[in-house]
N, C-alpha and C positions, 0 to 999 in steps of 0.2 A: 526518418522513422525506421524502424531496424523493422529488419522482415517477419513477418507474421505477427505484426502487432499493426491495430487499425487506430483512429480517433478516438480515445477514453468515452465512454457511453453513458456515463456519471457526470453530468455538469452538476455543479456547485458554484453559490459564489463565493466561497472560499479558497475554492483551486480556480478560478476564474484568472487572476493575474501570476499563475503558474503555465497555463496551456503555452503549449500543447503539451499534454499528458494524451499517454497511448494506453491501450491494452492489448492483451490478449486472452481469451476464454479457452481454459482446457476443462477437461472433464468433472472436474474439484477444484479449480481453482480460476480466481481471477488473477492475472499476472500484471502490474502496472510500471508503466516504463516511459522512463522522458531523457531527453537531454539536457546535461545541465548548462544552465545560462544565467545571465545578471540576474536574473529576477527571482533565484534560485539560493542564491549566495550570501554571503556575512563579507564584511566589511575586508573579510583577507583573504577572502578568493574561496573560500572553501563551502561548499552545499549546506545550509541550517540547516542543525540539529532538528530543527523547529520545523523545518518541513518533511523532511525523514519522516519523523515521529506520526504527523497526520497524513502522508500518505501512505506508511506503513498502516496506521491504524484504516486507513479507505479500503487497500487492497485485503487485509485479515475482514476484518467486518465483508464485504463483499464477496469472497470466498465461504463465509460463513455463511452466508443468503443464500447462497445455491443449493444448499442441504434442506432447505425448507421449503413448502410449499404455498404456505398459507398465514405469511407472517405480513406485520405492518411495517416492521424495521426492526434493528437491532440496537443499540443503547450500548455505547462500549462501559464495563463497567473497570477494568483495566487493562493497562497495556507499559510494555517494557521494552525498553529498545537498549542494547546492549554495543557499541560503538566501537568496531575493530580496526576500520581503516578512514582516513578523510578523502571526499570526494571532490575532485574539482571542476571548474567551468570547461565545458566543450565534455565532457564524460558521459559516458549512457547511464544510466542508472536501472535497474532492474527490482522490484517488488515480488520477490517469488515466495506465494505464503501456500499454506495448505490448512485445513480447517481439523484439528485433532479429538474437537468431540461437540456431537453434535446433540441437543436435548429440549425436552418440551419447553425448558425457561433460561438457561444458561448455553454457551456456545464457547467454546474455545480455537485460536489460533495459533502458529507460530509461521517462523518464515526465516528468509534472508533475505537481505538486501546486497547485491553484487551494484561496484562502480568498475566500467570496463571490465567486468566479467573479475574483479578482484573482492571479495569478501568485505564488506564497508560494515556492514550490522547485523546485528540480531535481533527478531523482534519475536513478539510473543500479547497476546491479547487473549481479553473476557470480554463477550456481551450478551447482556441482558435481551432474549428471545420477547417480541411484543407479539400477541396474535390480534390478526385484523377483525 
């Protein structure tokens, strides 16, 4: 686990046969961080797409949460992940998003994705604000 990140605080059982996933909590942001391993990976070594995508979409949606006080959840209504570099097994991987607009019924994110601190992707999200 890379320093100043703890055990992700969000269990899912979707991310369930990904753990260990880490975090870290800054002021506006949640940051999510694992290493990559087989269970991670596509059939040529390389990190799915497919997991990018939904843990990019956990750390935006969750950075998004933190703007609010009084919600039930958020609802992604879209999300885009724009793919710069490929990431492979034994690599850190980093989810740094930040939340760009915050509203009574829509939320917006964007972020990067760093593999060994090298530029892997772009991401960018919408979610649907729910109040409890």
């Amino acid at each position: 686990m890379k320093a100043g990140f703890n055990p992700h605080f969000r269990k899912s059982p979707l991310t369930d046969p990904w753990e260990p996933l880490c975090s870290k909590i800054t002021d506006d942001a949640t940051i999510i961080g694992l290493i990559a391993d087989t269970q991670h990976c596509n059939s040529r070594g390389f990190v799915h797409g497919g997991l990018i995508s939904a843990i990019a979409d956990n750390a935006m949606g969750l950075s998004c949460a933190m703007r609010h006080e009084d919600i039930s959840g958020l609802v992604t209504v879209s999300l885009h992940l724009d793919f710069a570099h490929a990431s492979r097994k034994g690599e850190w991987l980093e989810f740094v998003t930040s939340s760009i607009k915050s509203g009574s019924s829509i939320d917006m994110a964007q972020g990067q994705v760093y593999s060994d601190g090298k530029l892997c992707a772009l991401m960018g999200g919408t979610f649907s604000v729910h109040k409890s």
